[in-house]
C-alpha positions, 0 to 999 in steps of 0.5 A: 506466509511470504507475501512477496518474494523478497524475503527476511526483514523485507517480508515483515516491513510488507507485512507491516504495510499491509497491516496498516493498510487494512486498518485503514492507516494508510492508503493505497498509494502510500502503501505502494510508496512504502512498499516500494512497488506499483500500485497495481502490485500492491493491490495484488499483495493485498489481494493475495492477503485476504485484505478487501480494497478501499479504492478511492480517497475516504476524506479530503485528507485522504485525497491530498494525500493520494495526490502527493503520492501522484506527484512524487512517483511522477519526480 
């Protein structure tokens, strides 16, 4: 199953993400970073996986992290 229309080494790289994300190893705004699409993209890919949506940071971590990736998209 294709989540994306990119294709080849691109849909297993995604698929890699999106299995991250829903293990919980990575945030939104790090799955997007590693996707190389917005966040809003990459809560439709999810979406369109089947994969429930853990919005907001869990942990202090979790809400440092989203903020470095705040940071860099914004570079």
């Amino acid at each position: 199953m294709s989540l994306d229309s990119r294709g080849g080494s691109d849909d297993v790289e995604l698929a890699t993400v999106v299995g991250r994300y829903a293990l919980g190893e990575l945030t939104l705004g790090e799955a997007a970073e590693r996707a190389d699409v917005s966040k809003i993209r990459m809560q439709e890919i999810l979406n369109e996986a089947g994969v429930e949506l853990r919005l907001g940071p869990e942990t202090r971590e979790d809400a440092r992290s989203e903020i470095d990736v705040a940071r860099r998209a914004n570079e």
